[in-house]
Each structure stands twice: as structure tokens, then as C-alpha cells.
N, C-alpha and C positions, 0 to 999 in steps of 0.2 A: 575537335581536330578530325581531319579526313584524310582516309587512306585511299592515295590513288594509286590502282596498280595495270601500266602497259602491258598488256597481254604479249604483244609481239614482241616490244624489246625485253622484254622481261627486268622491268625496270619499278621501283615503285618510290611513289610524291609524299610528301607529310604536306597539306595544306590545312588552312585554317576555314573555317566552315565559311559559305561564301567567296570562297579565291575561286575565279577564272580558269576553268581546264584548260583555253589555250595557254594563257601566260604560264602554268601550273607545267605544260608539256614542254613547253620552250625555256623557261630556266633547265628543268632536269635535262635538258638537252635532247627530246623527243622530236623528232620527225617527223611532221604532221601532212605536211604536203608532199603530193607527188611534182613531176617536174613541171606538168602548166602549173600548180599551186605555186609553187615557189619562185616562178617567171609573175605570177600574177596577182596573190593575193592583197586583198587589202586592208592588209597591216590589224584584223581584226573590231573591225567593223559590221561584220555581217552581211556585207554586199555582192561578196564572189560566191562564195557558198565550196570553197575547198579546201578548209579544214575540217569535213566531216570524219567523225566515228562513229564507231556502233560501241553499245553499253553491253558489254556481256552479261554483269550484275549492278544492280545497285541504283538501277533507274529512281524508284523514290527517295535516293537522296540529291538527285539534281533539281535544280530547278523547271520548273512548267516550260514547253517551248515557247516560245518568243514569236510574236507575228512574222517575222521576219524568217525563224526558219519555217513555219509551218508553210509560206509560201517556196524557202528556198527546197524544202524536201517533201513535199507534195506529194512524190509519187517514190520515196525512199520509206522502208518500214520504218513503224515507230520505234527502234532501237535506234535511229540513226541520230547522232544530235548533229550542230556547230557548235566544236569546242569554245570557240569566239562566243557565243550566246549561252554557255551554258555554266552557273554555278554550281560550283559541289559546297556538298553538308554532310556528308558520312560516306564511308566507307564504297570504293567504286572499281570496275574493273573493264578497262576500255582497250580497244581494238582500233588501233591506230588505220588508217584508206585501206576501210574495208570495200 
């Protein structure tokens, strides 16, 4: 099991190793997007690239980036994921549009 805890809302997930950060944010009711995100996204696929977080701790329990984001955040540090591309497996602490 994986503890996910939203740094901003001061919120935390019980997920099971491998669930989806995004789906993981948006059952607990986390608000990932700002207003173009939410005019625009697409539906977590990985092709808009505006559900980014930043990991405050706990990067070695998500999964590896994904080609997908490594081109979508290029020029974002490597604390930045897409929640849509990224699995958790242990214990995390995320910062919702940083």
C-alpha cells in the first residue's frame, strides 16, 4: 500500500502499489488543474501535459518517466512529474501546479 499525501490541500490517499496519481488525486477530490487544465485536458492521456506536480519526497517509489513526459517536461526539473503518467509504490508527498 501507498501513502499519498497532497502537500497543498493537506489531504492524504491510501492507494495500492501501482494506482495512477492522477485517478488517485481526482477520486480523493484533488485539484490538479489550473483553469486552462481544466478547459483543456485530455482526460489523462498524456498529451496536454497539465496535470503536472512536483514530488517533494518519495520520487523512488514512482515509476521511471515515460517518453511522453520526458518530452512533455523537457525543460521542467526532475521533481516535476504528469500525474496521468505516473505510478506510485510507496509512500509520496506531492505538490499539486507547482
Amino acid at each position: 500500500m501507498a501513502n499519498i499525501t497532497f502537500v497543498n490541500e493537506k489531504t492524504e490517499a491510501i492507494a495500492a502499489d501501482g494506482a495512477n496519481l492522477r485517478e488517485k488525486a481526482l477520486e480523493n477530490k484533488v485539484d490538479l488543474y489550473t483553469l486552462k487544465g481544466k478547459l483543456m485536458n485530455c482526460g489523462g492521456y498524456g498529451q496536454c501535459g497539465t496535470c503536472i506536480v512536483e514530488i517533494i519526497e518519495g520520487m523512488e517509489n514512482l515509476s521511471p518517466r515515460t517518453d511522453v513526459e520526458n518530452r512533455k517536461l523537457r525543460r521542467k526539473p526532475p521533481s516535476y512529474r504528469l500525474a496521468c503518467q505516473t505510478l506510485v509504490n510507496g509512500p509520496v508527498q506531492v505538490k499539486t501546479k507547482p
